[in-house]
N, C-alpha and C positions, 0 to 999 in steps of 0.2 A: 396495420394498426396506425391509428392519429400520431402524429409527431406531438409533443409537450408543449403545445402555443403559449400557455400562458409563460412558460418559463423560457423560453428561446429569447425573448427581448430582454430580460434581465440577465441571462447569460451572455447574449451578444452587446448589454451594457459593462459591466463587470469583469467580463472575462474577453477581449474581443479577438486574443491569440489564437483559441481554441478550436481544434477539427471538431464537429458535433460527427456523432456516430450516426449513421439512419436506425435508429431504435425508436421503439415506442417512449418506453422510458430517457430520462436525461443523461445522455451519456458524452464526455467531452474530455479532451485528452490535448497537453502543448505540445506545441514543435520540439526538437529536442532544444533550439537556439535559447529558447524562453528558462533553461535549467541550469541556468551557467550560475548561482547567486548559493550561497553556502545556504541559505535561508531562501527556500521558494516564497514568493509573495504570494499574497491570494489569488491577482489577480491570473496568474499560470498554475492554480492546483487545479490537475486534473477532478473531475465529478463523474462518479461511482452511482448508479439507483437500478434498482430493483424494480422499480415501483415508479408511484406518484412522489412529488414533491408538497409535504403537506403543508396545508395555509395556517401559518401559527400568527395569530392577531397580539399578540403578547406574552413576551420573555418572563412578564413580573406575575402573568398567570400559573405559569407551566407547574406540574408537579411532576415527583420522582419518588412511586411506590415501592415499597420493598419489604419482599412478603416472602413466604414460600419455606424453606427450613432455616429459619429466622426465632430466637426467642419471643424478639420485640419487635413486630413489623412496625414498620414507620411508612409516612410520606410526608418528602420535604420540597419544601418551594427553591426555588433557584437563590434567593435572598439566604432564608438560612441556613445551606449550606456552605455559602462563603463566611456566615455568622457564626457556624458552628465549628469547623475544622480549618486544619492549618492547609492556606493555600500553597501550590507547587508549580512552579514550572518546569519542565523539562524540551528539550529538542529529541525529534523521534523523525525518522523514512514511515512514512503511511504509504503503502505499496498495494497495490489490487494486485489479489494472487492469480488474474487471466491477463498480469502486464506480458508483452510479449506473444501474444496467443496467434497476432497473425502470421509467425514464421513455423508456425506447426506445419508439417506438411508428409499424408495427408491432411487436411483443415480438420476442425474438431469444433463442436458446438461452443458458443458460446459468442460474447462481442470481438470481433478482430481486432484485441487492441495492437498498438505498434509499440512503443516507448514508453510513451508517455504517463502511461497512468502511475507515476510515484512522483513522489514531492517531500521534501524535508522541512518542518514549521515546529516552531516553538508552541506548547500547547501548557493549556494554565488551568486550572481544575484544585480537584479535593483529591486523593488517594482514596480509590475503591478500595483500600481494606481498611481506611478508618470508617466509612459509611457502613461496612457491613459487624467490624465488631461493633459497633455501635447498638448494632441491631441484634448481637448475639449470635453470631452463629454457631450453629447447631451440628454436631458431628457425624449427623446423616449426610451432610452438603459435601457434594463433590464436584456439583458443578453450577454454573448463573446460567439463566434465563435472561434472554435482552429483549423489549419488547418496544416498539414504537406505533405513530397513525400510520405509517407511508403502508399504502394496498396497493394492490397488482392493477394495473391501468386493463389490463382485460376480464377481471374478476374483483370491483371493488370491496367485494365484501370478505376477498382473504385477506391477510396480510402476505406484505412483500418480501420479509426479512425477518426474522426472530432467533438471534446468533445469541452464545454462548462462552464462556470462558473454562476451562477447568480451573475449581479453586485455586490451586496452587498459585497461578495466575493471576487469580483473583486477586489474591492477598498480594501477589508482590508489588513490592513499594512502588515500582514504575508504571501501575495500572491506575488509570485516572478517570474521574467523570470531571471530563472537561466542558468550561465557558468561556474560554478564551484561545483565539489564533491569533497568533505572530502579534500580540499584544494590543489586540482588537477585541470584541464579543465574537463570538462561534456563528458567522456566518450560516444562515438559513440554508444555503446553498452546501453546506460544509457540516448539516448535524445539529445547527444551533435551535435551541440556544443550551443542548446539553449532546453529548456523544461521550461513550466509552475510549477513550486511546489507547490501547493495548500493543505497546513499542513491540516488535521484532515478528509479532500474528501478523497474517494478511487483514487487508482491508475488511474485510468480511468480518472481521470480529471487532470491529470499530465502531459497532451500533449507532446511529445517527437519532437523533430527536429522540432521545432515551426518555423514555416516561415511566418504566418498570424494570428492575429486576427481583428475579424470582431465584432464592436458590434452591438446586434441584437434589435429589437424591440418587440421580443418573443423568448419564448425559443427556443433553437437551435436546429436545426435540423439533423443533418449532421449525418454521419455514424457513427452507435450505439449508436445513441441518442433516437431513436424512439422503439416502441414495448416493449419488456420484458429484453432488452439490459442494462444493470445498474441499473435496476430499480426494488425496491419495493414491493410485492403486499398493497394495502395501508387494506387488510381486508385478515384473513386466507383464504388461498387455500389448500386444500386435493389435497392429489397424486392423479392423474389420472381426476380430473374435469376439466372442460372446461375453457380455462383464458377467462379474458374479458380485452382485453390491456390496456384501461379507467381506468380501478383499479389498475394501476401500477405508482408511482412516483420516479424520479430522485433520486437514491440512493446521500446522501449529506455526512452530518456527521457519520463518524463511529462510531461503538459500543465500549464500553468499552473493554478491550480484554488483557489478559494475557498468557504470552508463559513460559511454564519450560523448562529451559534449561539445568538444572542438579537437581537429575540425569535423568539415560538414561532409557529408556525401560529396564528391564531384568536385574536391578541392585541387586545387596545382599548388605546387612550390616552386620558386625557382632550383634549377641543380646551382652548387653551390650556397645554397639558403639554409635555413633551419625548421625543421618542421617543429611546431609546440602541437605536443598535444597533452588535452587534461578531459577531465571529469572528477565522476566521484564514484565510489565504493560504500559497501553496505551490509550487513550481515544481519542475522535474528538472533540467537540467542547467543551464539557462541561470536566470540569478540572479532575483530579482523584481523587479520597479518599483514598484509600487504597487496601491492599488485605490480606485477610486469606487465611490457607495454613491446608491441613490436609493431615496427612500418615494414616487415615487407611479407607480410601474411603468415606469421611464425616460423620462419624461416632462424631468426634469430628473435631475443626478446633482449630488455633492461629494465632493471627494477626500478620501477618510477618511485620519484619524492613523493609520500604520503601526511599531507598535513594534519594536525589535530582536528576532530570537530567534537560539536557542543559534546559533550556527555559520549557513554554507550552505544546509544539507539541511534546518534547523528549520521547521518553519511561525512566522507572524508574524503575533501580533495584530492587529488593526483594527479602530476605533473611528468612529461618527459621530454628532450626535446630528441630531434636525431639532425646530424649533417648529412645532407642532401649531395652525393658526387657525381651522380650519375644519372641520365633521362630515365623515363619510362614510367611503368604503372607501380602503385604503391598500396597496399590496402595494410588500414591501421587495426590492430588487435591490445582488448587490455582484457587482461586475466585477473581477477581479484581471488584472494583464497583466508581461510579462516586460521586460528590457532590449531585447528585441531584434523587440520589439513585436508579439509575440503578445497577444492578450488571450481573455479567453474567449467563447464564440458566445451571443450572445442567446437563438439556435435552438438545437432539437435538429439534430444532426450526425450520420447512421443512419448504422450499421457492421453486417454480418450476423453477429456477435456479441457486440454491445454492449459493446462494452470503451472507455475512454478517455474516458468523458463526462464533460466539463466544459463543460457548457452552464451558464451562469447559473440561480443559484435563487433563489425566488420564494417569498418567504414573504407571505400575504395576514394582514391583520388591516383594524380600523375605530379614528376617531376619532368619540367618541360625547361627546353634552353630558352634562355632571356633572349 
């Protein structure tokens, strides 16, 4: 399949950190180096598609229908929905739930991503549940409809993407249709000039260039809603046996999950040095506890300094250092775990499409004599 020409030059303007994936569709992902900043900048957010990247000639044209079990359907322009409702910001982790996919092993369908595909940004919007009481809803609705132009680059006349929220969801306060990044307008590149942010769901339910939502009176169905597409196995699957699509539910909340972002693969200390290492931690719905940290492969751990970040949904720095006394190899581990005592799997965790790993990472270096 074509690689995305017309998008490759304004990605390699814009973004010029970024590994592109060999996909038909836009797919790009930072080094971990680029994720040190409590606030990812746009120019290191990983990019997510399905599909095409669609040609929007104007933000002050765009509409946003809303129909489906709705008293009062409505469609609003991008203008008066900032005219209408109280605006909000919040800081949220937007995480692709195939982050991590190329340590599966067997491999498993889907993009190899490594790392990169999560990002922490302040996002600025309306609260989807003032847009939809607005519109009345209706006591059949149990779940949205998300609907955009982006189509399948080998099938244009599907769509690419047509995700979903359960109400519940829906309505809580932390659900936004957002027009603003990191205190910019919503990047084309990024959803703009409207996208769902649905704090602590995978990126999948992030809806990008949002033009409709529909509420539904069952779950949705729309493209890569159905089959093995975001979703689950709700019991182990071994490589190679047969799925049964039935046993697979709508990936929702994410896993607890921690990123080291220093140091790097392949690093030295001096012995007698100090090794620093930090990153950040992360959780979905349920809040975080903390994280331990160990240099010499879990042999031993120490509970790292966990700094505040923005709000709930932020990811949150963490810090440790260790004294260096002795040569040799060293390989760094951070564990992050929730309130409710999740933590992360030492092991790899196979799913027969790689979605949701947060297995522990493992960064190797050496203490060498000065």
């Amino acid at each position: 399949m074509p690689r995305p020409l017309l998008e490759l030059p304004l990605l390699r303007r814009l973004k010029p950190g970024l590994y592109v994936h060999d996909d038909a569709a836009l797919n790009a992902e930072p080094t971990l180096d680029l994720l040190r900043d409590p606030i990812t900048p746009v120019d290191a957010f990983f990019i997510r598609n399905n599909g095409d990247v669609p040609q929007i000639d104007s933000g002050r044209d765009w509409t946003l229908t809303i129909d489906g079990e709705v008293e009062r359907p409505a469609v609003w322009t991008v203008s008066a929905l900032r005219e209408s409702f109280e605006t909000v910001t919040l800081t949220a982790v937007l995480e692709c739930a195939g982050n991590g996919r190329s340590q599966f092993s067997p491999a498993t369908d889907g993009l190899p991503w490594r790392l990169g595909a999560v990002g922490c940004a302040r996002w600025t919007g309306v609260r989807l549940r003032d847009v939809l009481e607005h519109a009345g809803v209706r006591p059949s609705a149990v779940y949205t409809g998300h609907y955009a132009p982006d189509r399948l680059i080998a099938d244009p006349a599907r769509p690419a993407l047509s995700r979903g929220l359960p109400i519940a969801k829906a309505l809580s306060p932390e659900t936004l249709i957002a027009f603003a990044m990191n205190g910019e307008p919503l990047p084309r590149l990024h959803g703009g000039p409207l996208r769902i942010v649905a704090p602590g769901f995978p990126g999948s339910a992030w809806q990008k260039w949002l033009d409709r939502i529909a509420l539904r009176s069952s779950e949705h169905d729309g493209a890569k809603m159905r089959g093995t597409d975001y979703r689950m196995p709700t019991q182990t699957v071994r490589p190679g046996e047969p799925l049964d699509e039935s046993l697979f539910a709508v990936i929702t909340d994410m896993p607890v999950k921690s990123l080291i972002t220093g140091p790097e693969h392949g690093f030295t200390v001096p012995v007698g040095g100090v090794l620093g290492v930090s990153g950040f931690a992360w959780s979905g719905a349920v809040a975080l506890a903390g994280v331990r940290v160990s240099c010499d492969g879990g042999a031993t751990w120490r509970e790292a300094v966990l700094e505040d970040g923005e709000g709930p949904f932020a990811w949150r720095r963490f810090t440790a250092d260790f004294a260096i006394g002795s040569p040799g190899p060293l390989a760094v581990l951070a564990q992050a775990r929730d309130v409710a005592g999740n933590a992360q799997p030492l092991g790899m965790e196979w799913n027969p499409r790689g979605y949701c790993n947060n297995q522990v990472q493992r960064v190797c270096g050496a203490a060498r004599m000065d």
